[in-house]
C-alpha positions as CSV (number, residue, x, y, z in Angstrom):
1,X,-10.5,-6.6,-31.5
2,X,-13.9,-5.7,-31.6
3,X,-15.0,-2.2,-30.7
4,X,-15.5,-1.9,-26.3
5,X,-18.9,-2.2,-24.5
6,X,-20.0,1.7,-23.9
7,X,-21.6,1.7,-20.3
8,X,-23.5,4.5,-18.6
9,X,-23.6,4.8,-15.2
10,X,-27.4,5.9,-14.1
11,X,-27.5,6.8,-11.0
12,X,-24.3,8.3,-9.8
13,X,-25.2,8.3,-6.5
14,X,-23.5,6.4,-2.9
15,X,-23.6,3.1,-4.3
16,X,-22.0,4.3,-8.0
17,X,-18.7,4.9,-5.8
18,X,-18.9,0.9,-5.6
19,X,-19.2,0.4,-9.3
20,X,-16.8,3.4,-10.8
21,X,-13.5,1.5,-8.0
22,X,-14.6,-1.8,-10.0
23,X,-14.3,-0.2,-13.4
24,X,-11.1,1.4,-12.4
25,X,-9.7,-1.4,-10.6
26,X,-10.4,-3.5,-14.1
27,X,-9.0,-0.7,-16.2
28,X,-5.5,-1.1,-13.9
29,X,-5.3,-4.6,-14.9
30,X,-5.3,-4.0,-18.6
31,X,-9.3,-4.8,-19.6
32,X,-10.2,-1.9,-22.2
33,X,-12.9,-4.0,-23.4
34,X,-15.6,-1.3,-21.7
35,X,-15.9,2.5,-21.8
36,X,-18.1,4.3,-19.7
37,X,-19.1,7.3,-21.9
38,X,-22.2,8.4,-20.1
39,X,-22.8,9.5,-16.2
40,X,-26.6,10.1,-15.7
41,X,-28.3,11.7,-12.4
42,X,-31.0,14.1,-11.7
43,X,-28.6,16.1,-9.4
44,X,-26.2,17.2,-11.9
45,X,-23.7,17.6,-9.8
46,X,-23.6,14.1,-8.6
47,X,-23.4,13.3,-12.2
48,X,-20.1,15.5,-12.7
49,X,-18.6,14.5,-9.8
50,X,-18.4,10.8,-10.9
51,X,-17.8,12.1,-14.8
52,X,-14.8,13.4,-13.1
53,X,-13.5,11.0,-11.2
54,X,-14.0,9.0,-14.4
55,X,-11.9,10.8,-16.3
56,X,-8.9,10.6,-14.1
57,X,-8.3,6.8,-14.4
58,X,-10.5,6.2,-17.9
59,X,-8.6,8.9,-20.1
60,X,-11.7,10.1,-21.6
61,X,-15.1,12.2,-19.5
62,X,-18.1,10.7,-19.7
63,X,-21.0,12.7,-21.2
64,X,-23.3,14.1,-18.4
65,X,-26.9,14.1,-18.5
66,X,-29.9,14.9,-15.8
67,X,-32.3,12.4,-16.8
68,X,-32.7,9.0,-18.7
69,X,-34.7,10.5,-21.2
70,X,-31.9,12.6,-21.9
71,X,-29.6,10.3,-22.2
72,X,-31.5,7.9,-24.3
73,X,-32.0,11.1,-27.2
């Protein structure tokens, strides 16, 4: 099996809520083929918050970063 797709979520605002249930939602029926290993917002918090949430059903916290510049280094 190939190596999974990392994501990163920019933007980890209202609409992210919408995205991170999907990702769950396909991680309960068995598709590991994706790892979100990045959370990126310029209110921090936001960006921990999701990182978190993340965590709980992923089994691994996405890094957290305050800009895409950031990220992108």
């Amino acid at each position: 099996m190939a190596a999974p797709v990392r994501l990163a979520l920019v933007g980890c605002g209202g609409i992210s809520g919408a995205h991170t249930a999907g990702y769950k939602d396909l991680i309960a029926r068995g598709c590991r083929e994706f790892e979100v290993t990045a959370c990126c917002d310029v209110l921090i918090d936001c960006a921990e918050r999701r990182a978190d949430e993340i965590a709980a059903f992923q089994g691994a916290r996405p890094r957290v970063f305050g800009s895409v510049d950031e990220l992108l280094r």
